[in-house]
C-alpha positions as CSV (number, residue, x, y, z in Angstrom):
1,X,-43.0,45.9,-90.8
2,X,-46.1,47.0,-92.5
3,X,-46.0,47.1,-96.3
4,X,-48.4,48.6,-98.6
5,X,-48.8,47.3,-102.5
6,X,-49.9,49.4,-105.5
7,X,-51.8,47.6,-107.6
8,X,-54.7,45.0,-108.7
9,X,-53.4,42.0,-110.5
10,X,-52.1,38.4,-110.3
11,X,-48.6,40.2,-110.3
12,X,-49.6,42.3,-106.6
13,X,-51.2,39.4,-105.6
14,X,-47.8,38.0,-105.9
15,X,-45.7,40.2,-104.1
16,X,-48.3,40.4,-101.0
17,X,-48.3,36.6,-101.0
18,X,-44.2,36.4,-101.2
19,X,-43.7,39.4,-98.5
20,X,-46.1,37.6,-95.8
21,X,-44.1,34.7,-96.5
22,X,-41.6,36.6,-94.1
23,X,-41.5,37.5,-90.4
24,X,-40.2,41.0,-90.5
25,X,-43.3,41.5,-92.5
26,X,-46.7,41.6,-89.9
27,X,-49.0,43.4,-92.5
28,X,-49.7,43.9,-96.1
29,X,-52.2,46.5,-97.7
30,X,-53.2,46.3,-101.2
31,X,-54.4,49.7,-103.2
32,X,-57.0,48.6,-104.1
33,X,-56.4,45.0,-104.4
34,X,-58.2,42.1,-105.6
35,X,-60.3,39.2,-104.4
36,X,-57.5,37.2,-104.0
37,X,-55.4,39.8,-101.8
38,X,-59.2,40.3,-99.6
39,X,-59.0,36.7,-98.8
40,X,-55.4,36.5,-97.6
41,X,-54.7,36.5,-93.6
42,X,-53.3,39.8,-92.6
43,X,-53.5,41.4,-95.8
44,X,-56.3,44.0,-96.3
45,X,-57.6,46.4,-99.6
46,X,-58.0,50.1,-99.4
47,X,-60.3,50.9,-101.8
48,X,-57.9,53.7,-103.5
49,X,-57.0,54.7,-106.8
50,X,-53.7,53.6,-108.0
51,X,-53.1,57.4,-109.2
52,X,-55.1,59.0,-106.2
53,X,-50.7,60.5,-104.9
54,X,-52.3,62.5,-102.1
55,X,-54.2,59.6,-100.8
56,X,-51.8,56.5,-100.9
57,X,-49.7,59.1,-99.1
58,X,-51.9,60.0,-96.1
59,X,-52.8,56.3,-95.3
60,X,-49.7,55.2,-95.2
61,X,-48.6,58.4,-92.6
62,X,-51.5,57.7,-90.9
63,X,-51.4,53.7,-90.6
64,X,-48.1,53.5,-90.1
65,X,-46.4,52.1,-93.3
66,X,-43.0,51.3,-93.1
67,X,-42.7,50.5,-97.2
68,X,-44.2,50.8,-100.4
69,X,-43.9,48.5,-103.3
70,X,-45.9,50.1,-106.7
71,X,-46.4,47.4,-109.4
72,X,-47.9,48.5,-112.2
73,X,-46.2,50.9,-114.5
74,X,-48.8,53.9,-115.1
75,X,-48.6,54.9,-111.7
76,X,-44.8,54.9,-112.1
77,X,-44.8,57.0,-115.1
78,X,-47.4,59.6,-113.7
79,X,-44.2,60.1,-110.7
80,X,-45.5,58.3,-107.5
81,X,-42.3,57.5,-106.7
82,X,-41.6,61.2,-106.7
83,X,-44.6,62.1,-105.0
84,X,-43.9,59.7,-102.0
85,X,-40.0,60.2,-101.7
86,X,-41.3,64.4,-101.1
87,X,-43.2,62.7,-98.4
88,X,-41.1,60.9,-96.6
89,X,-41.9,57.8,-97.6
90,X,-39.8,54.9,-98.7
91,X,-40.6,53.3,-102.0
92,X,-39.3,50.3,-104.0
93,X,-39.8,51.9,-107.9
94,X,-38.1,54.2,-110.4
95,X,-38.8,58.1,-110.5
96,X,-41.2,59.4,-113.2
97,X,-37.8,60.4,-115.1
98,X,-36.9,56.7,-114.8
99,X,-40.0,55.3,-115.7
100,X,-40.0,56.8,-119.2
101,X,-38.4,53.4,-119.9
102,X,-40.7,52.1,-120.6
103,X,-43.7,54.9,-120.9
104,X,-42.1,56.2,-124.1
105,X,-40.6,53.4,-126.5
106,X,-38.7,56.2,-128.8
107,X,-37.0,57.6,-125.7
108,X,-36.4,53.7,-124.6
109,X,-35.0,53.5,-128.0
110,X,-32.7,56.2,-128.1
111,X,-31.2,54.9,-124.5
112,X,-29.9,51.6,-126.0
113,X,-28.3,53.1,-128.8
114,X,-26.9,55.5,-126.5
115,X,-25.5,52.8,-124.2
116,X,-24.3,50.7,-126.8
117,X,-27.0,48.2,-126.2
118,X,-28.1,45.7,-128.3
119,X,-31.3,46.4,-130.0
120,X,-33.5,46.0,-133.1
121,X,-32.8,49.1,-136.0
122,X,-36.0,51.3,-135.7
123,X,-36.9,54.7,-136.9
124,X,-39.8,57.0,-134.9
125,X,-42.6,58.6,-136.4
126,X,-44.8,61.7,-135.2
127,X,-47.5,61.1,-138.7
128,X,-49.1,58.4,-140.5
129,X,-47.9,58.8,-144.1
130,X,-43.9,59.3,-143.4
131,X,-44.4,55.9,-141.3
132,X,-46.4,53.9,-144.2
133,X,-43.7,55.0,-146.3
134,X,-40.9,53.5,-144.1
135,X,-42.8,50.5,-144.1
136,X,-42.9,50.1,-147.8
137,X,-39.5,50.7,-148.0
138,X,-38.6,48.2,-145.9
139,X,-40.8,45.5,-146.7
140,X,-42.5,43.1,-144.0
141,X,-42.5,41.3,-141.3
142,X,-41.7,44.2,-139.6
143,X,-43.2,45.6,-136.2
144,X,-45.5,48.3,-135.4
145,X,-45.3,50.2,-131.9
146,X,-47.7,52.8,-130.1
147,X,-45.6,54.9,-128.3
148,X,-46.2,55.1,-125.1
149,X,-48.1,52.7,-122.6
150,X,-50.6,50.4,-123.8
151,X,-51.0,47.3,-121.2
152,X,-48.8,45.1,-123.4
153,X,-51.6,45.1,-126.5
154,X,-49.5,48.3,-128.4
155,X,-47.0,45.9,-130.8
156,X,-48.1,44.7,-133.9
157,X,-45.9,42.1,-135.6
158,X,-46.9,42.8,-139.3
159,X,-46.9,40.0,-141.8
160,X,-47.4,42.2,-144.8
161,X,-47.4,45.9,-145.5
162,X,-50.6,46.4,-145.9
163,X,-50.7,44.2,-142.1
164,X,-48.6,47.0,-141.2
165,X,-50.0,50.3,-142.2
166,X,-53.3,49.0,-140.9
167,X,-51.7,48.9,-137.8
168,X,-50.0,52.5,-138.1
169,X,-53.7,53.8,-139.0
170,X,-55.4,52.6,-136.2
171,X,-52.2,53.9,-133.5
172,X,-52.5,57.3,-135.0
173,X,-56.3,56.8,-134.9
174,X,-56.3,56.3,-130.7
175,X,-56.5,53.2,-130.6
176,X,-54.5,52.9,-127.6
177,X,-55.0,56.7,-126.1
178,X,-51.9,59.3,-126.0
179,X,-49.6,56.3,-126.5
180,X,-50.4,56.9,-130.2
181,X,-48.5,59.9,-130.7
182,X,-45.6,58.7,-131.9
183,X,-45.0,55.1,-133.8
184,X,-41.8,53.0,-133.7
185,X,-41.2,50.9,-136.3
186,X,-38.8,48.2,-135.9
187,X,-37.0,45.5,-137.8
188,X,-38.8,42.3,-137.3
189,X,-36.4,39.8,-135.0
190,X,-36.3,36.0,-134.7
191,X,-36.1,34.1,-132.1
192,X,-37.6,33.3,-128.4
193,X,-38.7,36.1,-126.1
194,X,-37.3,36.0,-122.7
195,X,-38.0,38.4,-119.5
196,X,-35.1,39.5,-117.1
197,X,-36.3,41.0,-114.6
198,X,-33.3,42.7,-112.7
199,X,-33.4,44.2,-109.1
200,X,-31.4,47.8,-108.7
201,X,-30.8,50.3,-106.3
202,X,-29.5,52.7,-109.0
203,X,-25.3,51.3,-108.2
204,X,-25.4,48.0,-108.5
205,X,-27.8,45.7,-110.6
206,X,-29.0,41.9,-110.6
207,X,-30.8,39.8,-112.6
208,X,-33.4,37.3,-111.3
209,X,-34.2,34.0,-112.8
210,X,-35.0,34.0,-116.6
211,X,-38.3,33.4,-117.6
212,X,-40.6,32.8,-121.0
213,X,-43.7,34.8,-121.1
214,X,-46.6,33.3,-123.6
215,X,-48.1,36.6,-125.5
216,X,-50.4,35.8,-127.6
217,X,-53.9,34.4,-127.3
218,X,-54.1,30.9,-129.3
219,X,-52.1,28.0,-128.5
220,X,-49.3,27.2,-131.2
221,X,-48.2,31.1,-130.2
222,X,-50.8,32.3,-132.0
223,X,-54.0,35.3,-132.3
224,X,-53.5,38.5,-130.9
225,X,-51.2,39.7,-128.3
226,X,-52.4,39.9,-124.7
227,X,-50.8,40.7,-121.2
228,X,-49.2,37.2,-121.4
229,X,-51.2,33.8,-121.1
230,X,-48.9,32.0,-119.2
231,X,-44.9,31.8,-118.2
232,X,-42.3,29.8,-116.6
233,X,-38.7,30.0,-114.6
234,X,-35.8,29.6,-114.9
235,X,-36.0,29.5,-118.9
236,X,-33.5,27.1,-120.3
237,X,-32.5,29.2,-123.4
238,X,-31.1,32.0,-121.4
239,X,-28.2,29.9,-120.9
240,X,-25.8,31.3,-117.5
241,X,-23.3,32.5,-120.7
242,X,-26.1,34.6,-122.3
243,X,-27.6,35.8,-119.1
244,X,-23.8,36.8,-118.1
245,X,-23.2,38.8,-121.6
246,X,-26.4,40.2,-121.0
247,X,-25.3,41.8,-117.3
248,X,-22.7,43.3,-119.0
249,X,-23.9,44.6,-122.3
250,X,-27.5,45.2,-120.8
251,X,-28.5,45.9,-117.4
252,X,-25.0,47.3,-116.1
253,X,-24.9,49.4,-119.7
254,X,-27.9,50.6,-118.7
255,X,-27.9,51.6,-115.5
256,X,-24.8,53.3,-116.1
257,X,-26.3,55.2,-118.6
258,X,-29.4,56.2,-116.8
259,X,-26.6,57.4,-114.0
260,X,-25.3,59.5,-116.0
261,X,-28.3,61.3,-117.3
262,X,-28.8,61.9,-113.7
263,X,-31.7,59.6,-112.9
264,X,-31.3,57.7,-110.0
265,X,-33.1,54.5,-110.9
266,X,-34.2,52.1,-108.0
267,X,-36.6,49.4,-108.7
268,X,-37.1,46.8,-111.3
269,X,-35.5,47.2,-114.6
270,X,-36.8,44.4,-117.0
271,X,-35.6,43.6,-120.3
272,X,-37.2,42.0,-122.9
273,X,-35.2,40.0,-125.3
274,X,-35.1,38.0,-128.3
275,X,-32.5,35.3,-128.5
276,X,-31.8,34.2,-131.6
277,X,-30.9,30.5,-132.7
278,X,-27.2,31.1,-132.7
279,X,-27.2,32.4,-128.9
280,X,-26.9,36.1,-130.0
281,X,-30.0,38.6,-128.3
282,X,-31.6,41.7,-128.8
283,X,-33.2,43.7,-126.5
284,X,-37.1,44.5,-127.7
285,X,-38.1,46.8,-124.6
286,X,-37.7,47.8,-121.7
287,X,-40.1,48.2,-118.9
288,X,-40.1,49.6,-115.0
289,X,-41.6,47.2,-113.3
290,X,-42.0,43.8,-112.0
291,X,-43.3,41.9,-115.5
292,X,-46.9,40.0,-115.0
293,X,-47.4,36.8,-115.2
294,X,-43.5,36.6,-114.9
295,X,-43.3,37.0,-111.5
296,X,-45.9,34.8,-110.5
297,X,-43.1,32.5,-111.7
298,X,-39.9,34.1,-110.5
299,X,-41.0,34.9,-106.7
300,X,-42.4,30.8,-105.6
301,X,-38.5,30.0,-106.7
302,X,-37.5,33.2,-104.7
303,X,-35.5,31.7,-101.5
304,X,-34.4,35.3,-99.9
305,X,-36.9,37.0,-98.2
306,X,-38.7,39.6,-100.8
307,X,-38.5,42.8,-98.6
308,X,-35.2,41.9,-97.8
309,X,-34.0,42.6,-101.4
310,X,-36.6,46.0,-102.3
311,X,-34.9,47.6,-98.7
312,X,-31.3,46.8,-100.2
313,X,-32.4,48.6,-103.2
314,X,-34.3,51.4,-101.8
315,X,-31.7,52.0,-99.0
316,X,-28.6,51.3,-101.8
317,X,-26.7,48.0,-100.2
318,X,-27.7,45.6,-103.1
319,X,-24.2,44.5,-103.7
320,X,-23.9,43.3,-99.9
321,X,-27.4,41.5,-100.3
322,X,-27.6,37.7,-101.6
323,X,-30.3,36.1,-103.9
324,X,-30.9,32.8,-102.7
325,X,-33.1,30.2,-104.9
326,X,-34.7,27.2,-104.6
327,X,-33.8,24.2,-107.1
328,X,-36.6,23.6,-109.6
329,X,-38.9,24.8,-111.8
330,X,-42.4,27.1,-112.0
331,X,-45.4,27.5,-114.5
332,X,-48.3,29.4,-114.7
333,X,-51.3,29.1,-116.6
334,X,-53.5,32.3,-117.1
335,X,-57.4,31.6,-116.9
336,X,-59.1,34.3,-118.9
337,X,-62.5,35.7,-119.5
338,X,-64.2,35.0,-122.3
339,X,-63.2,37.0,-125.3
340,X,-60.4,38.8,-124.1
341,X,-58.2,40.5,-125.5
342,X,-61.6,41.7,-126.9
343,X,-64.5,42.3,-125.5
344,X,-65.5,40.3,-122.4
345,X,-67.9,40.4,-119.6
346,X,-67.4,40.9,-115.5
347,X,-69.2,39.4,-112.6
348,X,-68.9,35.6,-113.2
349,X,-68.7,33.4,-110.0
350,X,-65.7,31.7,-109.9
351,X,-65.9,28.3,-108.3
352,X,-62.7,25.3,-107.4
353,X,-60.4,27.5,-105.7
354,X,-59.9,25.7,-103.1
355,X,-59.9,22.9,-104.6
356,X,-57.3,23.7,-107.0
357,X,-55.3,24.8,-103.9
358,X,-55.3,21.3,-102.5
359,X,-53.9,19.9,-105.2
360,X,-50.3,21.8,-104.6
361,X,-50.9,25.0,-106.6
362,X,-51.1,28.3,-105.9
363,X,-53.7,30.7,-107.0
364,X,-52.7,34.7,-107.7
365,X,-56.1,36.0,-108.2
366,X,-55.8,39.1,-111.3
367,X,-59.2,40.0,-112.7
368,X,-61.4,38.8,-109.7
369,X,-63.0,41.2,-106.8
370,X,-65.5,40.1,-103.6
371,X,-69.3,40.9,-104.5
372,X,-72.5,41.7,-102.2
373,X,-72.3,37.9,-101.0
374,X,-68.3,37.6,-100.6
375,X,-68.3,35.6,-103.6
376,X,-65.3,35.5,-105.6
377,X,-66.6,36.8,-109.1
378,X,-64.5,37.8,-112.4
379,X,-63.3,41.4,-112.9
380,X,-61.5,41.8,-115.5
381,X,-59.7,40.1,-118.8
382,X,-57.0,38.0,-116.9
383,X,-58.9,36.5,-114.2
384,X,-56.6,34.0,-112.5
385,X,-52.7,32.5,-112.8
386,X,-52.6,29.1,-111.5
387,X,-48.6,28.2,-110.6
388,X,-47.2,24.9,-110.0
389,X,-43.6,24.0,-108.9
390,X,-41.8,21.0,-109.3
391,X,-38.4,19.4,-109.4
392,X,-38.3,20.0,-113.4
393,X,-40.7,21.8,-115.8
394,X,-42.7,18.5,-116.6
395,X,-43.7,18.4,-112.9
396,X,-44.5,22.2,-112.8
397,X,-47.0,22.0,-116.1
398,X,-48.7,18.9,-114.8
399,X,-49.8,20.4,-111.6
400,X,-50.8,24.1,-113.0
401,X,-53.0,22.2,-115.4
402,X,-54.2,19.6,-112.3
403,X,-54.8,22.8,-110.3
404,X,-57.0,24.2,-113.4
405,X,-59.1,21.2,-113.6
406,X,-60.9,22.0,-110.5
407,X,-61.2,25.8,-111.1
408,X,-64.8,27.1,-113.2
409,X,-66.7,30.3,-114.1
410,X,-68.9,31.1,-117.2
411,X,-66.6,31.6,-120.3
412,X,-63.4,30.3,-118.7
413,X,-60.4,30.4,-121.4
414,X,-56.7,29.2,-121.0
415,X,-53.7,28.0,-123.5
416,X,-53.0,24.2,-123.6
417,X,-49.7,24.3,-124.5
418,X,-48.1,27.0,-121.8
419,X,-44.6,25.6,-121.4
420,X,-44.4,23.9,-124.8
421,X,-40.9,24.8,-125.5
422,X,-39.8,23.0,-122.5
423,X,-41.7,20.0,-122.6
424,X,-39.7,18.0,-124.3
């Protein structure tokens, strides 16, 4: 079988990684890939465009691809799915009608109440001054939204008012783009964030093992919010009775909802929830695809063979397809650029990799790409996840952070304290 990946991250890297793990998988092609993906046997870039429909669709007719597996959301919600299917093509993600998931937050919104799923109260706003005057209403914390997509950087979590309509201003500013249209604002929850990723082909849906994602950029959970800085699986707060009320008063709620709308959803459907010290959740968002750094977390503890499970939910036999796991634990430590979430520079060698690989972890290259001299340099704001397993979550930190000893480029930045919660 010959399977081609849409995307460039530590979260592609991933799933390319986890389907050559198997034998009914000869080949892997990565659009457009990273330096990582480059440097893996028979796995290969084709210098694409993640949005470039027309020409994803004649490689794979003319190379002979048997699956594709898109990761990152935009090309979801721009309909490559769509674009692919009226090609011929199988492909493991949801339509661009499913997709609004998580590309529009208000529509998102209006899902869960309409499902009966738990969520935060929230009220949608099209203009600045009706939204500041929500806020003051309500008094802070409370939570600011952009809209529409915004690479996990769109959410403020406003301390004070004033916190918050600066936040309003700069959304309906364009800050983040056309994800600034509209603003949700959203009663401020507390608790623990935890990612469940479930698999679905539209009938039947299953959640994968739990896991924490680290947001912000300081250690102590602190700083601005970023992609995620680090995560680990199976989290220990999403206890097997809250991840069983959350089957049932989630992801089947909401499949069954997005049935009856008449979108056939097939793909990942990931909820993001805050559990609250007395064991009741919300859920915060929802997204379309397979969450990043989470699966760099979720797939090492993956025993079933990956392409296994996106054929059962492409082809619609999930409920007569097992998930197998192995016993123990996974971290991963992000390695970021200088500066980011800010401003940061590209083109840093990176050096240790294989050293860090000797020690027992593996390295999902994100922001890195091959230059002139087929050096691995830095490409972008995350630039590496280093994973470790182990027989328990002590073990797991230990050799993520052993792994990162070894690894080095100009500016390198990582959290301390990824896995904190756990420690203990």
């Amino acid at each position: 079988m010959k399977v081609l990946v849409v995307g460039n991250g530590g979260r592609e890297h991933a799933l390319a990684w986890k389907l050559l793990q198997s034998n009914q998988v000869e080949q892997v092609f990565c659009v457009p890939g990273n330096g990582g993906t480059a440097s893996m046997a028979n796995c290969q870039n084709i210098p694409l465009a993640v949005d470039d429909f027309p020409g994803i669709g004649n490689y794979c007719h003319h190379n002979g691809i048997n699956l594709v597996v898109v990761g990152p959301e935009v090309p979801l919600a721009k309909g490559i799915t769509d674009f692919l299917h009226n090609q011929g093509l199988k492909v493991f993600g949801p339509t661009r009608a499913g997709a609004q998931i998580e590309a529009s937050k208000a529509w998102s919104k209006a899902l869960m109440q309409e499902a009966g799923i738990p969520t935060a109260k929230a009220a949608v706003f099209t203009e600045a001054a009706a939204a500041k005057s929500y806020v003051t209403a309500q008094g802070a914390p409370i939570v600011v939204k952009a809209d529409g997509l915004a690479a996990g950087k769109g959410v403020t979590v406003a301390e004070t008012v004033e916190q918050a309509h600066s936040a309003i201003e700069a959304i309906f500013q364009g800050q983040f783009g056309s994800a600034g249209e509209f603003v949700v604002i959203e009663e401020c929850l507390i608790g623990q964030e935890v990612s469940v990723l479930a698999l679905t082909d539209g009938l039947t849906i299953r959640p994968l093992l739990p896991a924490q994602d680290h947001k912000r950029i300081g250690e102590g959970d602190t700083g601005d919010n970023t992609g995620g800085m680090g995560a680990y699986a199976p989290a220990p707060i999403a206890t097997p009775e809250i991840m069983a009320r959350v089957q049932t008063e989630v992801l089947e709620r909401a499949i069954a909802t997005l049935k009856a709308k008449g979108i056939d959803y097939r793909g990942v459907l990931y909820a993001g929830l805050m559990i609250a010290p007395n064991g009741d959740f919300k859920v915060l968002e929802f997204n379309c695809r397979f969450g990043d750094p989470e699966t760099q977390v979720i797939l090492p503890l993956l025993e079933t063979p990956l392409e296994e499970l996106i054929l059962a939910c492409v082809e619609q036999r999930l409920a007569q397809t097992p998930i197998a796991w192995k016993p123990g634990a996974a971290a991963t430590v992000v390695a970021a650029a200088g500066g980011y979430p800010g401003e940061y520079e590209k083109g840093y060698v990176i050096t240790g990799i294989t050293q860090a690989t000797a020690t027992g972890v593996t390295v999902f290259h994100a922001g890195t790409t091959l230059n002139q001299q087929q050096e691995i340099v830095t490409n972008g704001g995350r630039v590496l996840n280093v994973t470790g397993t182990g027989a328990n979550f002590a073990e797991a930190i230990a050799q993520a952070y052993k792994g990162l000893e070894s690894i080095h480029f100009t500016g390198i930045y990582y959290r301390r304290d990824i896995g904190h919660r756990v420690k203990d």
